[in-house]
C-alpha positions as CSV (number, residue, x, y, z in Angstrom):
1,X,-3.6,-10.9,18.3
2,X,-1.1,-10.4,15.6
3,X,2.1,-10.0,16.0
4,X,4.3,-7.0,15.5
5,X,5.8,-6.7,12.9
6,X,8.7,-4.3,11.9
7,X,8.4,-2.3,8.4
8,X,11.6,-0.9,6.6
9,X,12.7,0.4,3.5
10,X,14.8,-2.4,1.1
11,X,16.2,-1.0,-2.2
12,X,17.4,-3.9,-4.6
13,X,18.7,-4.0,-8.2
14,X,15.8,-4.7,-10.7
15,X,17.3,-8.2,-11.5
16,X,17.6,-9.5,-8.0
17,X,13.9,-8.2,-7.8
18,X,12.8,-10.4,-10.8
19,X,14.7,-13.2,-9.6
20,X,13.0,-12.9,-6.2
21,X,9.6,-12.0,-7.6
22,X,9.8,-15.6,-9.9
23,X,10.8,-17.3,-7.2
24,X,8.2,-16.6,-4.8
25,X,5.5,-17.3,-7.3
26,X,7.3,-20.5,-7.7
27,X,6.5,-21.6,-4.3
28,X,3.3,-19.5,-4.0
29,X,3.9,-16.7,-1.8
30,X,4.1,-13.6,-2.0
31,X,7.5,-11.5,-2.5
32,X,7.7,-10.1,0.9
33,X,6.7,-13.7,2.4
34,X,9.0,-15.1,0.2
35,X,12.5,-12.4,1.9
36,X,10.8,-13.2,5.0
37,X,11.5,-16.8,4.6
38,X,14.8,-16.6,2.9
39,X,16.0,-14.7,5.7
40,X,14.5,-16.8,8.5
41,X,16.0,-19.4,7.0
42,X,19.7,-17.6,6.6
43,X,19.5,-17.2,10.2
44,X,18.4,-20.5,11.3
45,X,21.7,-22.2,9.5
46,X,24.0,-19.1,10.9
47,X,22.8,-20.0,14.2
48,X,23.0,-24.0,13.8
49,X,26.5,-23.5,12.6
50,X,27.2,-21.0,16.0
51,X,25.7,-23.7,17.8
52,X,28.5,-26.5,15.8
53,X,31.5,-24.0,15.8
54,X,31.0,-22.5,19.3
55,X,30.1,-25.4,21.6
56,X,26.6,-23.6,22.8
């Protein structure tokens, strides 16, 4: 079964959009694959950094 997923509205300035939208056809995804991963990613390092600062 898939998981669920959580939908939501994101507004962003046209720019950031085309910077987005070339980048994830650089690395072959799509654009909402491609926030997805950015922001996996984001909080991976916050939390490695938590993990560095706050002892566990």
């Amino acid at each position: 079964m898939a998981e669920d997923r959580k939908s939501f509205l994101l507004r962003l300035p046209p720019a950031l959009w085309k910077d987005i939208e070339q980048w994830s056809a650089d690395e072959l995804r799509s654009v909402n694959a491609q926030i997805e991963y950015v922001l996996r990613d984001a909080v991976a390092r916050r939390k490695k950094g938590q993990d560095k600062a706050g002892g566990g």
